[in-house]
N, C-alpha and C positions, 0 to 999 in steps of 0.2 A: 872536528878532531879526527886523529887517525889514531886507529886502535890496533895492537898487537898481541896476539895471543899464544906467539911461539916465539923461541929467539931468533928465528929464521924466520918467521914470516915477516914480509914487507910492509903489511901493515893493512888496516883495510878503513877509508872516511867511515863514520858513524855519527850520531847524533848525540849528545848524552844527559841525562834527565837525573837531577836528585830526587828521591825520596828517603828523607827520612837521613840517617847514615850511611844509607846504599847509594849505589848506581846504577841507574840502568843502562844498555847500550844500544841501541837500535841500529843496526849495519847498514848502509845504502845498498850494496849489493852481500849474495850467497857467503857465507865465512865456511871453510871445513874444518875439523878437530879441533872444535872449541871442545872443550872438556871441562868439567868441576874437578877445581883444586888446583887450576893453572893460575897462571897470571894473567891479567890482561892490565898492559899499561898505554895511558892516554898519552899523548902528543900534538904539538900544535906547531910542526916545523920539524925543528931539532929540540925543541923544549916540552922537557916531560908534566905536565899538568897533571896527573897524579896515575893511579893503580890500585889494584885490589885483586882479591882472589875472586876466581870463575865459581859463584853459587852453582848456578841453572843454566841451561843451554835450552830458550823454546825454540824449537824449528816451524817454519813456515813463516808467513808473514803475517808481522805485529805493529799492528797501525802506529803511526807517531804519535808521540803525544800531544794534546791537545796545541800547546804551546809551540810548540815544533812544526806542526802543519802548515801555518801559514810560511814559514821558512824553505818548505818542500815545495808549494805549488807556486 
């Protein structure tokens, strides 16, 4: 999916994992001003797959999830 989290941003591929009611997003490369209380909505082309508000911002890097890894390597 490609994810956006400003109205100007172009968008950045990401990975994205349910838990629960939430989502998580795991970025392929660096994202800046991510912030809580934004948007971030998904895409897959031109078609929106869904969105929710920005909880948590962790920086660094956050391993994929299990299920995800073999899609990475």
């Amino acid at each position: 999916a490609v994810v956006k989290v400003r109205y100007h941003h172009a968008g950045s591929p990401a990975f994205l994992e349910q838990t629960g009611d939430k989502i998580n997003i795991y970025f392929t490369e660096p994202v800046h001003a991510i912030t809580p209380g934004q948007a971030a909505v998904f895409y897959d082309g031109q078609d929106v797959l869904g969105g929710g508000w920005i909880e948590r911002h962790v920086i660094g890097e956050v391993p994929a999830p299990a299920a995800l890894a073999e899609t990475v390597a």
